[in-house]
N, C-alpha and C positions, 0 to 999 in steps of 0.2 A: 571798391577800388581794386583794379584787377592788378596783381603782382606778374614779375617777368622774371621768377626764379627760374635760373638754369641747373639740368638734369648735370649730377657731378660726373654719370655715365658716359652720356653722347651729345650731350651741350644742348637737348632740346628742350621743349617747355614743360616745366611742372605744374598743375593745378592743383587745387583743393577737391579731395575724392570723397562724398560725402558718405556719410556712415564709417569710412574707415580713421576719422580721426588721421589723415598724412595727404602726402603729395606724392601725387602719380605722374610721371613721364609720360605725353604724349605720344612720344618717339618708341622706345625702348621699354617702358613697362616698370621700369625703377623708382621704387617705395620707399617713403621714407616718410615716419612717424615722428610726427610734431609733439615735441614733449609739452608744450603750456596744455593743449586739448587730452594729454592722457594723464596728467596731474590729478590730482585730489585739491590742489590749492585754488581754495575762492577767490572771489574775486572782491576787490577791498570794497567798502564803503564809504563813500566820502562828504564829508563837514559840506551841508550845503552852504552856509553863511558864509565860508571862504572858498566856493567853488570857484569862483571870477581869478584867483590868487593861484591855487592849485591843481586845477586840472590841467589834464595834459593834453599838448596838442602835437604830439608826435605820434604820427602815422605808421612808422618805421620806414615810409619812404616817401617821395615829395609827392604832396598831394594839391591836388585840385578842386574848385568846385564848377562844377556844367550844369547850364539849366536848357530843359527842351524846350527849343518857341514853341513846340504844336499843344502841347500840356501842362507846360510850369514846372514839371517835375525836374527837383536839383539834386545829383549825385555826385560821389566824390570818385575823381580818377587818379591816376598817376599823371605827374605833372608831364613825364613822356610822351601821355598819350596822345594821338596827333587829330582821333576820331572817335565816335563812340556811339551803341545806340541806346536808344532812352526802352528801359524794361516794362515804361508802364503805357505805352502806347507804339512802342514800334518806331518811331520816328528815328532816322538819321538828322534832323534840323538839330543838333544840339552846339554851343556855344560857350566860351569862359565865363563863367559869372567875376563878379569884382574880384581882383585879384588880393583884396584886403580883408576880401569877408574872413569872419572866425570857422575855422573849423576845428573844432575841439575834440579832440581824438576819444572813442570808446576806451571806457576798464576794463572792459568783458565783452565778451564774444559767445552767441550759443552757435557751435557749429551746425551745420547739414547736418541732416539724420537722412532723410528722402530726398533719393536721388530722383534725378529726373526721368529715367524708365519708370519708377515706380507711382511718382506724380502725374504722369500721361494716363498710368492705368488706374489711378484712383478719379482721374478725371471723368475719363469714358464711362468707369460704373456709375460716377453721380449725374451726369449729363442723360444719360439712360429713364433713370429715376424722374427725370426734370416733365411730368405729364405734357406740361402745355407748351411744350419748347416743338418749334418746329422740326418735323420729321428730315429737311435736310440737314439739322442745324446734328442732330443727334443719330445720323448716319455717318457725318463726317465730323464726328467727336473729336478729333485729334486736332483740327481745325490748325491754329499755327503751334509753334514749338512753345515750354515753356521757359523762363526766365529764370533763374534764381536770382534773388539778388538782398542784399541783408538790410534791413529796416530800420531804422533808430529806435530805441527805446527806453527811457528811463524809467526806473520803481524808486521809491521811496522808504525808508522804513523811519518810523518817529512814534515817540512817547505820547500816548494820551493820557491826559485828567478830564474826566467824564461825569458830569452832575445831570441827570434828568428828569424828568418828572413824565406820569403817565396812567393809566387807570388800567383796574380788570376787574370782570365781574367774578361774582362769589355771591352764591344762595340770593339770585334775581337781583341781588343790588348790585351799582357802579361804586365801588372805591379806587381813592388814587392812594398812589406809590410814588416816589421820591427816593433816590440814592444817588450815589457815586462809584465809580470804578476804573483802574487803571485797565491800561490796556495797549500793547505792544504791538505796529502796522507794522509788518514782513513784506518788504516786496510789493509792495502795489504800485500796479503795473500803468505806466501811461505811454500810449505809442505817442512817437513824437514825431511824426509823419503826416501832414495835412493832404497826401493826396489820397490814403487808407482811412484815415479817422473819422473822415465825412461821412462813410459809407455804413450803417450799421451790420451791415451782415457780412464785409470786410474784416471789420474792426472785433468783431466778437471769433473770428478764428488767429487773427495776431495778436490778441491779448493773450490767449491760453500755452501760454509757456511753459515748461521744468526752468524756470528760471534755476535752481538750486541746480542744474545743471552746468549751468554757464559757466567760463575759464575762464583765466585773466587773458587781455588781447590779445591776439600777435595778426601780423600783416598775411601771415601762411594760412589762415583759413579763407582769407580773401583773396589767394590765386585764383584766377579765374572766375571770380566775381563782381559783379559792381554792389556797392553801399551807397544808399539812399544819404543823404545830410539831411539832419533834422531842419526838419521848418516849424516845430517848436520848440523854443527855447527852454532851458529846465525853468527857469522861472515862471513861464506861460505855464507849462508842462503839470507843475503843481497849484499854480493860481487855479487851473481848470478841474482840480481834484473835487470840489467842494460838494456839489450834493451828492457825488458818487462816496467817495469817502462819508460823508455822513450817514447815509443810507447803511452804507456797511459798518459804524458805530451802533446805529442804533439798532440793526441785529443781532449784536454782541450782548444789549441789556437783556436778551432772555436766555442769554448762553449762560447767568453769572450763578447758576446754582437753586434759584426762585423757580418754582415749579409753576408759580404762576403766570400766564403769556398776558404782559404787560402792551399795552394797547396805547396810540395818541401822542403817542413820543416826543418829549420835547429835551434838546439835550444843550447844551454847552460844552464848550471844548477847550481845554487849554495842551497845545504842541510844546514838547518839546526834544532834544535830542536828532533834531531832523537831518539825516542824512542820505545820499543817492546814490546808486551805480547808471553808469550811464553804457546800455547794454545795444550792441548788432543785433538783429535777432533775425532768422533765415526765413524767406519766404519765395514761392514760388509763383512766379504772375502769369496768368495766360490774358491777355488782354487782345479782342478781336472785334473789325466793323462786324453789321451786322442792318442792313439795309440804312446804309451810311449813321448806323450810330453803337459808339464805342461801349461794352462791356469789358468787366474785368472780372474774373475770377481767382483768387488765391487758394496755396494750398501752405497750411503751416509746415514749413520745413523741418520741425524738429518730430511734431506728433503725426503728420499725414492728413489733418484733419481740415477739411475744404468748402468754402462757400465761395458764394459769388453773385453777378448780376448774369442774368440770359432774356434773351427775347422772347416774348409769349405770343403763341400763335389765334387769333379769334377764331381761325378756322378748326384748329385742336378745342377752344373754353365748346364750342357749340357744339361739336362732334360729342364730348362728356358730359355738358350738360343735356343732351339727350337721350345718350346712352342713362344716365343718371336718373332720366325721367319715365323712359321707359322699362326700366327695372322696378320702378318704384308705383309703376302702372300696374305692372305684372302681380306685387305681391299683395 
């Protein structure tokens, strides 16, 4: 949601300058440091079971929600705002969604780290790298601009009681094993964004957060940005933890001190203490046609770190599988 803070200088527009933690004047060049982002103060945790009752849904200024007809994707604006473009495809078709839907305002916020000069050139070196991508496609790397725009995100942290059972071998024979152990989830991260979460090689550079970074909200990291609105709700959000979360309990049975690597895993689980932050998290979209069909590539705003989808050329797979062949002739 883009803010329309004015410069106390020359009355022009302030944005959000990423890496510097402040807002930078357009006009005039006048700085000014956001005290929530140079804080040390976390950002709280809060009681899921009366999330419905206590979250907040103040923005710090009137907000909206817009969905793109050409992609679905829904972002939040300022209720001023008169137009908008949609970051994950480019489209100007964008529209008010119900003016009654919920939008529940973020606790926390991880600002920019990577600005967008430095996101273009981390672009170009990895599109370089991309073998089978066509040779216009990685001549004209820069292709369009990129986007910033902050993600929804909730983590979770809750109490485990953990009973499993499981075998390992020892001098040719299988024995089983059987125990219990506590065990404390920090932060497990669920995007909460269905146009990102679909995509796996998306989604494994917008999970890798400094979550332990993140500050309590404020509407000043989002001048001059739009925020996505979750389109999963925390209760989907964690309904959908299940085998992911469990996978990563039952990694923990060979971390408990047993020298032996416990195999066949069967565990039970009992929650409790479960609480969430409900976090922005920054990210950077280049989304481009590409013989009439849409790509996207992200770059994690806070660490630099990028994937995405690109075109692959037949004409590039056969050029290398024959250089491949006849190398392979040679030796």
């Amino acid at each position: 949601m883009e803010g329309t803070r004015k410069c106390p200088s020359c009355g022009g527009t302030m944005i959000f300058k990423p890496g510097w933690d402040s807002l930078l004047c357009q006009s005039c060049g006048h700085k000014e440091v956001i005290p929530e982002l140079v804080s040390k103060i976390p950002v709280d945790e809060l009681d899921f079971l009366t999330a419905q009752n206590t979250a907040s849904h103040d923005w710090g200024m009137e907000a909206k929600v817009v969905v793109c007809k050409q992609c679905g994707a829904q972002t939040i604006q300022n209720r001023l705002q008169l137009s908008g473009l949609c970051p994950f495809c480019g489209s100007t078709t964008v529209e008010q969604a119900d003016p009654e839907k919920d939008i529940m305002a973020p606790n926390g916020v991880i600002p920019f780290k990577i600005t967008e000069e430095r996101a273009l050139y981390i672009f170009k070196d990895w599109i370089k790298d991309r073998t089978l991508a066509p040779d216009l496609l990685a001549q004209n790397a820069q292709l369009n601009k990129f986007y910033g725009i902050y993600v929804p995100m909730f983590t979770f942290d809750v109490l485990t009681e953990n009973r499993y059972t499981g075998h390992y071998n020892e001098n040719n024979r299988t024995l089983f094993k059987s125990g219990k152990f506590q065990y404390q989830v920090d932060d497990f991260p669920v995007v909460a964004s269905k146009q990102l979460s679909s995509d796996k090689l998306l989604l494994s550079i917008i999970k890798e957060y400094w979550t332990r970074e993140a500050r309590p909200y404020t509407p000043e990291a989002l001048a001059g940005f739009p925020c996505e609105h979750y389109s999963i709700g925390l209760t989907d959000a964690w309904n959908s933890l299940g085998d992911e979360l469990r996978f990563h309990l039952q990694q923990q049975v060979n971390k408990q001190g047993d020298s032996r690597y416990i195999m066949g895993i069967e565990m039970a689980t009992d929650y409790f203490n479960l609480k969430y932050k409900y976090l922005i998290v920054p990210v950077w979209i280049n989304s481009f046609f590409y013989d009439n069909k849409l790509y996207t590539i992200v770059i994690n705003g806070q660490t630099g770190k990028i994937n995405g989808q690109w075109p692959k050329s037949f004409g590039k797979f056969v050029e290398k599988a024959a250089l491949l062949f006849l190398g392979g002739g040679i030796t």
